[in-house]
N, C-alpha and C positions, 0 to 999 in steps of 0.2 A: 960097686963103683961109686966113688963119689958125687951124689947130684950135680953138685954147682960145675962140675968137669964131664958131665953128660953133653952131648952135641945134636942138634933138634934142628931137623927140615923140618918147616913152615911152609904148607900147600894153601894156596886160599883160592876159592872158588867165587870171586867176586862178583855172580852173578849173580849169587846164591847170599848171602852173605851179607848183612851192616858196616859201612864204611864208621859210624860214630861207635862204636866199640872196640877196636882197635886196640885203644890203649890197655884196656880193660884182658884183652887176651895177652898181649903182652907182660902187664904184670902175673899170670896167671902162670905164663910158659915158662919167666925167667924163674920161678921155684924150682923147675928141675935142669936146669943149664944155661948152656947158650947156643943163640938161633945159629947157624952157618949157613945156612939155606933157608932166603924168603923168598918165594915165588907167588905172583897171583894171575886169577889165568880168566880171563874174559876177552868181548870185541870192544876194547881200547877204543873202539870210533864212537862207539853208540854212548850216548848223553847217559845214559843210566849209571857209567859206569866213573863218572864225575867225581863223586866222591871219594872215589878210592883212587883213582889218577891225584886228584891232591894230596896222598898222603906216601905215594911213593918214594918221592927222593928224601921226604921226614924222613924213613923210618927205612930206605935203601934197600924197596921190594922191586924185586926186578919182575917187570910185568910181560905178560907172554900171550903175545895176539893170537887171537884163535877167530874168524870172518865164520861168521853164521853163515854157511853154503847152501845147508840144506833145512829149510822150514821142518822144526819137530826136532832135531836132532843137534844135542849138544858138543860140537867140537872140542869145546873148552873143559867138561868131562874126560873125555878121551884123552886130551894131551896129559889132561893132571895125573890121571891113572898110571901114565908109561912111564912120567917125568917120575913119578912115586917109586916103581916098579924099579926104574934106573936108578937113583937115587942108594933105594935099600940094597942093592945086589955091588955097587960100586962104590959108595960113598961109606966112611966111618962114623954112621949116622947109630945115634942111638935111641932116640923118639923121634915118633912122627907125628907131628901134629894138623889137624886138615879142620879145616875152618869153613863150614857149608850148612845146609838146610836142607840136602840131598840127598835121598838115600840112596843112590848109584852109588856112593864108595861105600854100602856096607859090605860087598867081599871083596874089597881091597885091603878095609881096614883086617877084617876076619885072614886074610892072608898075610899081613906085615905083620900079626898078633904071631900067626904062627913060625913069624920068624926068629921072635925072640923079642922083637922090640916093643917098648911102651911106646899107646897109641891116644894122643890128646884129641879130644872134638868138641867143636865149639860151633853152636848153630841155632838159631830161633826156638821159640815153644813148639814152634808147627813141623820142627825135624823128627822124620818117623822114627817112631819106636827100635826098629830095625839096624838102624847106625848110631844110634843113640845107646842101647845095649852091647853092640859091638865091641865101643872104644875100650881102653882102660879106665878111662876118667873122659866123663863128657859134661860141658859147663853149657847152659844156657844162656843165651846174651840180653834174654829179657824176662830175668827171675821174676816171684814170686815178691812182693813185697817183703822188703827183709826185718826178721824180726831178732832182734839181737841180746833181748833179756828174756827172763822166763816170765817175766810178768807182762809183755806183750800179746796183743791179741793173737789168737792162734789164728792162719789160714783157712780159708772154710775148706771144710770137705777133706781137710788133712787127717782126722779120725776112721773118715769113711772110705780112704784109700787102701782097701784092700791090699796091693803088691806090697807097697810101702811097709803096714802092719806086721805083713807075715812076712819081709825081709829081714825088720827089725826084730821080731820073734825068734827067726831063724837061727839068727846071729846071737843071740842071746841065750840060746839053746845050747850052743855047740860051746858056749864057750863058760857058761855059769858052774860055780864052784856047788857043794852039796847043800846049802841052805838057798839055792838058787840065784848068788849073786856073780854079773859077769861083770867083768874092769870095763870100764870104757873104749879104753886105747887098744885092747885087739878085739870087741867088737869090729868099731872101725876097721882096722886091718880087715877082718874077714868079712866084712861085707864087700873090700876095694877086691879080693880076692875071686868074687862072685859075679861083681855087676860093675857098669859105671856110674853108680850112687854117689851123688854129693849133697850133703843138705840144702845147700845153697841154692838148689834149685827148689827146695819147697819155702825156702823166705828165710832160713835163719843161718847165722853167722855158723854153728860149729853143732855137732851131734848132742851135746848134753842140752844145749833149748831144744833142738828137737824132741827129745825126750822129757823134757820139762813140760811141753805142749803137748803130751799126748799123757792123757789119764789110764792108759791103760798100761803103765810100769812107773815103776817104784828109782830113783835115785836117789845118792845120797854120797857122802862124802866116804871112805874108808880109814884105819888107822894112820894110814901113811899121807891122807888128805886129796885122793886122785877118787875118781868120780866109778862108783859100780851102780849097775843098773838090775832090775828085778822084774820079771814078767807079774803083774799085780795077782795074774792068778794064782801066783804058786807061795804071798803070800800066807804064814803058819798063823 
């Protein structure tokens, strides 16, 4: 299917969630289509919720009261869940995107996955690991300082990221030709096919600075001028 003709409910969890980022997921969303459904779901009375009431009628999010009844217990959870749930089983929706810091939707998301649909997540550094893995593609709203040439200082502790290293290894493994070089471009692919890895949440604009910053593989340009990478151990 054509991305730009792809059709994407927007769930936001406004309690959960940054009103000044906003724009920032929207440019992010409109790469695979267009919104048909924005919903966000909070107690509309409580002052907290201030900032996202001003960006309502901008941006034409129909907002959906949920009254905290019960101390401890998220109403505005539960509505999103059914609203999602009704949503994918009625609507001609083809991503769902859920904008939170929560890890109660991670088996909603693991169920809309198995519906078929691409699932966007967009949520603070402090979003557990759990719905963060879930998604298809999950963005941070408050990256890593971003580093956008390879001569940039690396992010600390990006070397001693473990998951990271051996994702990157991984994917370079499954996809290197016999003197050990893999393309760049289905790297990528098969890591999107694994996890929801985006560079951009360890500071840099695209995968090749990522690997520029990391001395433990080898890059370089090939005949045709598109970027192959080399685990440095398997340098001859």
């Amino acid at each position: 299917m054509n991305e730009l003709k792809q059709k994407i409910a927007l769930f936001i969890d406004a309690d959960n969630a940054p009103a000044n980022k906003f724009e920032s997921i929207l440019s992010e969303v409109a790469k695979y289509g267009v919104i048909t459904i924005r919903r966000a779901y909070g107690n509309w009375k409580s002052p907290t919720l201030k900032n996202w009431e001003e960006l309502l009628h901008d941006y034409a999010i129909q907002p959906i009261q949920q009254y905290d009844l019960t101390k401890g217990k998220n109403a505005s959870d539960i509505a999103l869940v059914i609203d999602a749930m009704d949503v994918m089983y009625t609507k001609n929706i083809d991503v769902m995107c859920f904008v939170s810091s929560d890890s109660d939707f991670t088996p909603l998301v693991t169920r809309v996955l198995a519906e078929g649909k691409v699932v966007l997540g967009f949520g603070e550094r402090k979003t557990p690991a759990p719905f963060v893995n879930a998604c298809s593609k999950f963005l941070f709203l408050d990256p890593e300082q971003k580093n956008s040439s390879s001569n940039s200082k690396k992010p600390k502790n990006i070397k001693s990221d473990t998951k990271l290293i051996n994702l990157l290894r991984q994917a370079v493994d499954a996809i290197e030709d016999g003197d050990g070089w893999a393309a760049l471009g289905p790297i990528g692919s098969h890591i999107s096919n694994k996890t929801s890895f985006d560079c951009r949440n360890y500071g840099f604009s695209n995968l090749s600075n990522l690997f520029k910053a990391i001395d433990l593989f080898e890059i370089k340009r090939d005949a045709d001028n598109l970027y192959v990478v080399r685990d440095i151990r398997k340098k001859k």
